[in-house]
C-alpha positions as CSV (number, residue, x, y, z in Angstrom):
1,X,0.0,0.0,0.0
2,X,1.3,3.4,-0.8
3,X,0.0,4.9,2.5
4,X,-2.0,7.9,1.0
5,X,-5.4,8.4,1.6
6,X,-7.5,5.8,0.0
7,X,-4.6,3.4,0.1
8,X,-4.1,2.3,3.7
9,X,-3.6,-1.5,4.4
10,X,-5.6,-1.8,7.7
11,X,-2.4,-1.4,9.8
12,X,-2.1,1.7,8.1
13,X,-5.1,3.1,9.3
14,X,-4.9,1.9,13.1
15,X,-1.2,3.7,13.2
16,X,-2.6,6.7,11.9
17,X,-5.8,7.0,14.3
18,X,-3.3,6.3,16.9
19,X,-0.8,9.3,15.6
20,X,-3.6,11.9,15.2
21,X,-5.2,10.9,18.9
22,X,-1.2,11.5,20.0
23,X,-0.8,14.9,18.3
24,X,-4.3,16.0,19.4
25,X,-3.2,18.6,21.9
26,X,-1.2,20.2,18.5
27,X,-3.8,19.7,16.1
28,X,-5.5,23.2,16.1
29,X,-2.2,25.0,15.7
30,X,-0.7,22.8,12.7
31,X,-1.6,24.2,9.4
32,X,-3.9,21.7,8.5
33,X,-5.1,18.5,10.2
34,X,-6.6,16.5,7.4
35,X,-5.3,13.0,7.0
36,X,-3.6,13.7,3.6
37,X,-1.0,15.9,5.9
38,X,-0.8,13.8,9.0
39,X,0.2,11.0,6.4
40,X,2.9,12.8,5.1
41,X,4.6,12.9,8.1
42,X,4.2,9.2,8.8
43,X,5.3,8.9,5.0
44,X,8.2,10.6,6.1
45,X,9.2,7.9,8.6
46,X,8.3,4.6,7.0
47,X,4.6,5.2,9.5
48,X,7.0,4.7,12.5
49,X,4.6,6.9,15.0
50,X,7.3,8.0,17.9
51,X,9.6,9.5,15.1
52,X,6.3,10.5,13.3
53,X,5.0,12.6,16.4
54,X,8.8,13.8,17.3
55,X,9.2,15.1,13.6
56,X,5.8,17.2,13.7
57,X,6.1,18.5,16.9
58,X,9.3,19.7,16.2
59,X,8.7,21.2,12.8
60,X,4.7,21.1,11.9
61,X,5.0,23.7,9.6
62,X,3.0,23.2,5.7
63,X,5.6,22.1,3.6
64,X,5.0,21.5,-0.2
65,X,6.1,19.0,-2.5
66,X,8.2,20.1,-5.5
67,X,9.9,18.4,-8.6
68,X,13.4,18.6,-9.3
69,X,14.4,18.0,-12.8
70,X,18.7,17.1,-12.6
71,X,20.1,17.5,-16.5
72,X,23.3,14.8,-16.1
73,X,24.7,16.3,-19.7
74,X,28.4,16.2,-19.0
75,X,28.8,14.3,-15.9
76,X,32.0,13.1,-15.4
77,X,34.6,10.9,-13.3
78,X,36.3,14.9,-12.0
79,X,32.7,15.4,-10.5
80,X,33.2,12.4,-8.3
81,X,35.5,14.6,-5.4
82,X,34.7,12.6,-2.7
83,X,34.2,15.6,0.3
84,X,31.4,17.6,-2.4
85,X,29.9,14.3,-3.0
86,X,29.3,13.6,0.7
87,X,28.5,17.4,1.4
88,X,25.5,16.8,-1.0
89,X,24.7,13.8,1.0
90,X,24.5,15.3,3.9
91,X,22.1,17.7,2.2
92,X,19.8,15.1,0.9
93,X,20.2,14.0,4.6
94,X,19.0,17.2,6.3
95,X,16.1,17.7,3.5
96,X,14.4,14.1,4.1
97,X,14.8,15.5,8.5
98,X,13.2,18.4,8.3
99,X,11.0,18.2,5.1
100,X,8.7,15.5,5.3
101,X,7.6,14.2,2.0
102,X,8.1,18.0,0.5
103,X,10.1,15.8,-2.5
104,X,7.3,14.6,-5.3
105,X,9.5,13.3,-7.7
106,X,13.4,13.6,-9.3
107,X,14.0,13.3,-13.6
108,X,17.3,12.8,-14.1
109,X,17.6,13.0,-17.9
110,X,20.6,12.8,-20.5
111,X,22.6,10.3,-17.7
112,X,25.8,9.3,-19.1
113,X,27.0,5.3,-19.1
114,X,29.0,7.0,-15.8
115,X,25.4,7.7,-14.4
116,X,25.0,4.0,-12.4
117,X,28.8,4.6,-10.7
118,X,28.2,8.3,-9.4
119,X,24.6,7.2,-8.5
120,X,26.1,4.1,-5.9
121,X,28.4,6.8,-4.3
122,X,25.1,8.7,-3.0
123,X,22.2,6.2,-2.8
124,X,22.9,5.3,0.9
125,X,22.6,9.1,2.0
126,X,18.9,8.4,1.2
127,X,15.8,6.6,2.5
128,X,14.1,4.3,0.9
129,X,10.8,6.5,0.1
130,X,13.2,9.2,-1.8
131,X,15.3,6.6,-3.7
132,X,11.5,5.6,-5.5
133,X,10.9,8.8,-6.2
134,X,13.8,9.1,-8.4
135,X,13.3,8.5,-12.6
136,X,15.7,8.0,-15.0
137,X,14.1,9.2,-18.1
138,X,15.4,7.8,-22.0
139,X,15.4,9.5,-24.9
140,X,11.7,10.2,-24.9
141,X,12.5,12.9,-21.4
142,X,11.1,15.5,-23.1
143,X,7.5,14.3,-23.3
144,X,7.9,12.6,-20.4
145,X,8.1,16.0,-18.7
146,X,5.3,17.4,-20.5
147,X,3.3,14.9,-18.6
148,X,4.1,15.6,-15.7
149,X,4.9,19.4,-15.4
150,X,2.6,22.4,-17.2
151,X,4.7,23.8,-20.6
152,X,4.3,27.1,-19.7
153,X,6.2,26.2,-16.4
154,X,9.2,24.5,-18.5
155,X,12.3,26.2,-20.4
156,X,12.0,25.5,-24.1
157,X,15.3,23.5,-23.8
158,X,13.6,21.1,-21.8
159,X,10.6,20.5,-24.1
160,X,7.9,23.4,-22.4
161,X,7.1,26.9,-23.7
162,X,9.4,29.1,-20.8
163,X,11.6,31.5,-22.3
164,X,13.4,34.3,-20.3
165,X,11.9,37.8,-22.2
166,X,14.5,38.0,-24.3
167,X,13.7,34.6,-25.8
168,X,16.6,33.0,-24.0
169,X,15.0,29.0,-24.1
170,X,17.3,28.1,-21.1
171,X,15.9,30.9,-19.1
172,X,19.4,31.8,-17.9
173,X,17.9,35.3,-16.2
174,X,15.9,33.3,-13.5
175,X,18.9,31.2,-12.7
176,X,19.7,33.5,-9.3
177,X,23.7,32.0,-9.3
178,X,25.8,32.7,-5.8
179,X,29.1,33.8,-7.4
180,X,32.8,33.5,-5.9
181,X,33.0,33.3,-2.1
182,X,35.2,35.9,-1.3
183,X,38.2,35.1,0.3
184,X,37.3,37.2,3.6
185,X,35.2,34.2,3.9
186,X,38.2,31.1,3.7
187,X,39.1,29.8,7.4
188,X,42.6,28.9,5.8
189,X,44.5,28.7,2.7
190,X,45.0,25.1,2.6
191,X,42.7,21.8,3.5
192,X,43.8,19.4,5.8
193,X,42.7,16.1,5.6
194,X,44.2,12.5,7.6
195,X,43.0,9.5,5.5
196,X,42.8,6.0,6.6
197,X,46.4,4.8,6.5
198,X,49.9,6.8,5.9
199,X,53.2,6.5,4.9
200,X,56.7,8.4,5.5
201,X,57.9,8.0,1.7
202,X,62.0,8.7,2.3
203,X,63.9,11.3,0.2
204,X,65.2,10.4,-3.3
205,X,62.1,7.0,-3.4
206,X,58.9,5.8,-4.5
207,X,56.1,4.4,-2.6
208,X,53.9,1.5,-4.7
209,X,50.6,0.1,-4.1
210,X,49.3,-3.1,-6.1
211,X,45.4,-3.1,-7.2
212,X,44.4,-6.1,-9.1
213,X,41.7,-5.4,-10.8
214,X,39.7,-8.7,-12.5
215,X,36.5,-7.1,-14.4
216,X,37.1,-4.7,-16.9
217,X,35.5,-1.2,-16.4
218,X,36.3,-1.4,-12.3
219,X,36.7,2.2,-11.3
220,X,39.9,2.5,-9.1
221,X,39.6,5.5,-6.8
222,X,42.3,7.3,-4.7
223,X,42.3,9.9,-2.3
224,X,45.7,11.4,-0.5
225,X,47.0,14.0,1.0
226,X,50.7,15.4,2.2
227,X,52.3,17.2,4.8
228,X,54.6,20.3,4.3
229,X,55.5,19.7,0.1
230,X,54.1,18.4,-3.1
231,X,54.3,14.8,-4.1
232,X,54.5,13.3,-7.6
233,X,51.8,10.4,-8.3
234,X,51.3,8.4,-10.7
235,X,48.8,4.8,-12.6
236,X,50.4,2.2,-14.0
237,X,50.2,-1.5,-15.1
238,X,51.9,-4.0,-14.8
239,X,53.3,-6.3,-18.0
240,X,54.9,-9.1,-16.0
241,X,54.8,-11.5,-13.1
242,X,57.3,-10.9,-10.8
243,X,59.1,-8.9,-8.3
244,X,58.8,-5.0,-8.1
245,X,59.1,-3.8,-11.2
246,X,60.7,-0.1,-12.5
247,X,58.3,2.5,-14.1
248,X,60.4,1.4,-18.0
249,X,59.0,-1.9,-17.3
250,X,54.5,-0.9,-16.7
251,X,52.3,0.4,-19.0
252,X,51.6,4.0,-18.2
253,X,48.1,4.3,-17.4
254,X,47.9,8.0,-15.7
255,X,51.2,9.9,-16.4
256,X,53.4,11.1,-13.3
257,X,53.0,14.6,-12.0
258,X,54.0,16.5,-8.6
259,X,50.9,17.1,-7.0
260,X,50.3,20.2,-4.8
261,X,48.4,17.7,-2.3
262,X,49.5,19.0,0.6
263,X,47.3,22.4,0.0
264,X,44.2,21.0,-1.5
265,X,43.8,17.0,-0.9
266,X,43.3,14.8,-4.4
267,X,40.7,13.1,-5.3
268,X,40.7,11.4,-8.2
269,X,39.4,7.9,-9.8
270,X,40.3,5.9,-13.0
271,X,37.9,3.4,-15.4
272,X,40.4,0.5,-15.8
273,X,40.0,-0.4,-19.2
274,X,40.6,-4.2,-18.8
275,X,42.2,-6.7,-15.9
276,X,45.4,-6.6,-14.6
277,X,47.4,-6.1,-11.9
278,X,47.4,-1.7,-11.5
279,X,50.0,0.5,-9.6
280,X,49.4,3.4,-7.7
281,X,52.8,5.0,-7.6
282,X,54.0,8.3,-5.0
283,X,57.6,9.3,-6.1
284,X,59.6,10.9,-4.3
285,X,62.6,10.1,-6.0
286,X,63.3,14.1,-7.1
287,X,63.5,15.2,-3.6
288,X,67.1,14.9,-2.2
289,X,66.4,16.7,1.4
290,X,62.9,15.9,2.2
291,X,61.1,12.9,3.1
292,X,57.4,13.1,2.6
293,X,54.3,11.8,4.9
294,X,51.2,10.9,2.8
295,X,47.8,9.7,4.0
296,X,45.9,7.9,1.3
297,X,42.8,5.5,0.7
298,X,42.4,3.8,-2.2
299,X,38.6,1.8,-3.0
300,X,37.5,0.0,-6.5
301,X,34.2,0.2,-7.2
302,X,32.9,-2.6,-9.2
303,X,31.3,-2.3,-12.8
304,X,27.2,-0.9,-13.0
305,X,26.6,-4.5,-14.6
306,X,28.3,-6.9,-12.4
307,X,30.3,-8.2,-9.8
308,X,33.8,-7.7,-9.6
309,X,36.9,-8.9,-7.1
310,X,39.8,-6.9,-6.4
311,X,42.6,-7.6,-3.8
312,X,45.4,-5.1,-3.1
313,X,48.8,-6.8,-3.2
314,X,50.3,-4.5,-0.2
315,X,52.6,-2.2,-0.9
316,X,56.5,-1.8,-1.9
317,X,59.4,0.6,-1.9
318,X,62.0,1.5,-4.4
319,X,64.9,3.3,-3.6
C-alpha cells in the first residue's frame, strides 16, 4: 500500500488514528489536520509513529512538495570529489529530517553510461521512500516531462514553452547564481585532511601500491594528501609476473606529476579499461632533502553491470 489516503492497508489506518489521537493537543495550531497531511509525516518515517510525532512536533510547519528535474549532460569521473559528494549527501540528509515528504518526484535525464557509478556513491545518504521517487528518463525525457509538469512552467530546452523575455530558451535570467565566495570568507588557505592509512615516503624513493583489478570497467579511486611539500603520483600497469618492477617496465596508465596535495587533498578515480594487476605509484625520488608523509585510501568500485573482485597486493618501496 502506498500509505495515501485511500490506500491504507488496515495497519495503516490503526497507526494513523493512533498518531492523530497523540498529536491531538497540537492539532489546532498545525496548518492543516486533514489525513492527507498527517500522512505525510508518517510517510516521512516509514509510518514509525514516535519519530512520526517527534518530527511534527518539532517542525509542523506546511511544507510542499516540488519536482526537481537534474540534467546529467556532462557528468563526469572529476565530479566524483569525494568531500562535495558527501556534502550533497548530507544535504539530501538534512532535506528528508526536516522536510517531510516535500520531494514529489526527481528526472534525471541525459545520464551518461557513468550515471550508475556516481549514483552508488550517493544512494545510501537516502531513504528508501526518496530513492522511488527518483526517474531515470530515455530518450523520450522531453514528453515525459510534458506529462508531468505544465509547458508554460518548462524552459523551451527542456521540451515546455518558458523562455526568459529576451527569448533565451534556457531561461538563464531566473537562474539566481551565488558567485565567488570571497576570500574574507576562507578559514585557511590550505585543507587538511588525515585518511585511513599513511606512509613516511624517504627522500630520493617511491612508494607502490598493487590493485588487481579482474572485471574490466572497475573504477579504481584514490584519495591522498601530504604534509609540508608536493608529491609526484602516478597509474600504472603491470606487464609481467614478478618482483617490483621499474616504471620502464609498466604500462603507463595515468602519467606522473608532482601534486600540490599537501594544500588541496586529491581526489581522483580511474575506469580501468581491462584486468590486470594496477599500480598506484608516489615518487619521491626528485626530492634529495625531504622525506614526505602521505595519507591515502584507495577503493575499486565494481562495474554498474556486475560483480567484480579486487585484492590489493600490499605495498613496496624503491629506492
Amino acid at each position: 500500500m502506498s500509505g495515501r489516503v485511500g490506500d491504507l492497508s488496515p495497519k495503516q489506518a490503526e497507526i494513523l488514528t493512533e498518531f492523530r489521537g497523540r498529536v491531538q493537543d497540537i492539532l489546532p495550531d498545525l496548518p492543516a489536520q486533514h489525513d492527507h497531511y498527517l500522512l505525510r509525516w508518517l510517510r516521512a518515517r516509514s509510518f514509525n509513529v514516535q519519530k512520526a510525532e517527534a518530527m511534527i512536533r518539532k517542525l509542523g510547519k506546511n511544507i510542499e512538495a516540488i519536482t526537481l528535474i537534474y540534467d546529467c549532460e556532462g557528468l563526469g569521473l572529476k565530479h566524483m570529489w569525494k568531500p562535495a559528494i558527501e556534502a550533497y549527501g548530507e544535504i539530501l540528509t538534512m532535506f528528508e529530517e526536516n522536510y517531510p515528504e516535500g520531494l514529489k518526484r526527481v528526472f534525471l535525464i541525459k545520464a551518461p553510461k557513468i550515471f550508475p557509478m556516481a549514483y552508488n556513491l550517493v544512494k545510501h545518504f537516502l531513504c528508501e521512500e526518496t530513492r522511488c521517487k527518483i526517474i531515470i528518463l530515455g530518450d523520450n525525457w522531453q514528453e515525459v516531462l510534458r506529462k508531468h509538469i505544465d509547458p508554460a512552467q518548462l524552459p523551451v530546452v527542456y521540451g515546455g514553452t518558458l523562455t526568459d523575455p529576451d527569448g533565451d530558451p534556457r531561461c538563464r535570467t531566473m537562474i539566481n547564481c551565488g558567485g565567488t565566495v570571497p576570500r574574507s570568507y576562507y578559514v585557511q588557505d590550505s585543507v587538511k585532511v588525515q585518511y585511513e592509512r599513511s606512509v613516511t615516503i624517504s627522500r630520493g624513493s617511491v612508494f607502490q601500491l598493487e590493485y588487481d583489478i579482474t572485471a574490466p570497467s572497475s573504477l579504481l579511486r584514490w584519495q591522498f594528501a601530504s604534509d609540508g611539500a608536493d608529491i609526484g603520483f602516478g597509474v600504472y600497469r603491470r606487464t609481467r609476473e614478478g618482483g617490483a618492477q621499474k616504471v620502464a617496465d609498466m604500462l603507463q596508465v595515468l602519467p606522473s606529476e608532482r601534486y600540490n596535495a599537501h594544500l588541496v587533498p586529491e581526489d581522483r578515480s580511474l575506469t580501468c579499461p581491462e584486468p590486470g594487476v594496477y599500480v598506484l605509484r608516489f615518487d619521491n625520488s626528485y626530492s634529495f632533502l625531504q622525506s614526505k608523509r602521505v595519507s591515502y585510501k584507495v577503493e575499486v568500485v565494481p562495474p554498474p553491470d556486475g560483480q567484480m573482485q579486487s585484492r590489493g597486493r600490499g605495498d613496496s618501496r624503491l629506492q
